[in-house]
N, C-alpha and C positions, 0 to 999 in steps of 0.2 A: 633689856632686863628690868629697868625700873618703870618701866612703859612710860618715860615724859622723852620730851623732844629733844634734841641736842641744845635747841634756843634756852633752854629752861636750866639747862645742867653746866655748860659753861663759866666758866672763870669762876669762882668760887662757888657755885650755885649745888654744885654738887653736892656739898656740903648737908643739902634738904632732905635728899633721899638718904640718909644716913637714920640708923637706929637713934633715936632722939637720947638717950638717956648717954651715946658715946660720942655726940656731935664735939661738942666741947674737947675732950680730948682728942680725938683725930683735927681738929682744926690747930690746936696747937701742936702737934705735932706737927702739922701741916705747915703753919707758918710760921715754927724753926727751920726748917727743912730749904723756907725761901732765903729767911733771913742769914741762915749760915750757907745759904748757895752749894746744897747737899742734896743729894739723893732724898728721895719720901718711900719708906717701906712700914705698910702695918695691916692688922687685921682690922677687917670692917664687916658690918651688917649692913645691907641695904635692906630697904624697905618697899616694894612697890607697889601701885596705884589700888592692888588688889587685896593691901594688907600681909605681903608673903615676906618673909622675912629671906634673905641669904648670907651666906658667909662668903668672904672673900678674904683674898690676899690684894692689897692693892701695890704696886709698885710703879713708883716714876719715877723718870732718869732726868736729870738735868742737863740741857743740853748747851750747846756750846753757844749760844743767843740765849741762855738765861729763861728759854721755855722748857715747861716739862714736858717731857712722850711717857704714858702712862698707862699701864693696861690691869686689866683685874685678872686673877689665877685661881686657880680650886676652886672655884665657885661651884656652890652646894646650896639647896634650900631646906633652911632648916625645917625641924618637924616645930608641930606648936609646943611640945617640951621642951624645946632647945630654946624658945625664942626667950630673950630679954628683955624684950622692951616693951 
């Protein structure tokens, strides 16, 4: 969906493909989420290589080894009146 590689998106990396103007808070959310060893649940915009914006729901579970499994839901591509960023 964001057309980069998985090499590129891993361990915090993902973070880039993010609507630039919500990086900042989805990262702290993010990394409350470590630091209180909680679930991670929010709304996000990706951005991909083509300039498209999407919505999503992201949800990651924390698992019992302290890694998240994490997948994105609804995912919709906004029109360019929706976009925010």
């Amino acid at each position: 969906m964001t057309d980069r590689l998985f090499k590129d998106l891993e361990n915090n990396n993902w973070i880039n493909a993010l609507c630039e103007s919500t990086r900042e808070e989805v990262n702290d959310s993010w990394q409350a989420a470590i630091d209180n060893k909680r679930n991670f649940e929010h709304e996000i915009i990706i951005i991909d290589s083509k300039n498209r914006a999407f919505s999503a729901k992201c949800h990651a579970v924390r698992q019992d080894d302290g890694k998240y499994m994490g997948k994105l839901v609804n995912i919709r591509q906004l029109k360019d009146s929706e976009k925010t960023c």
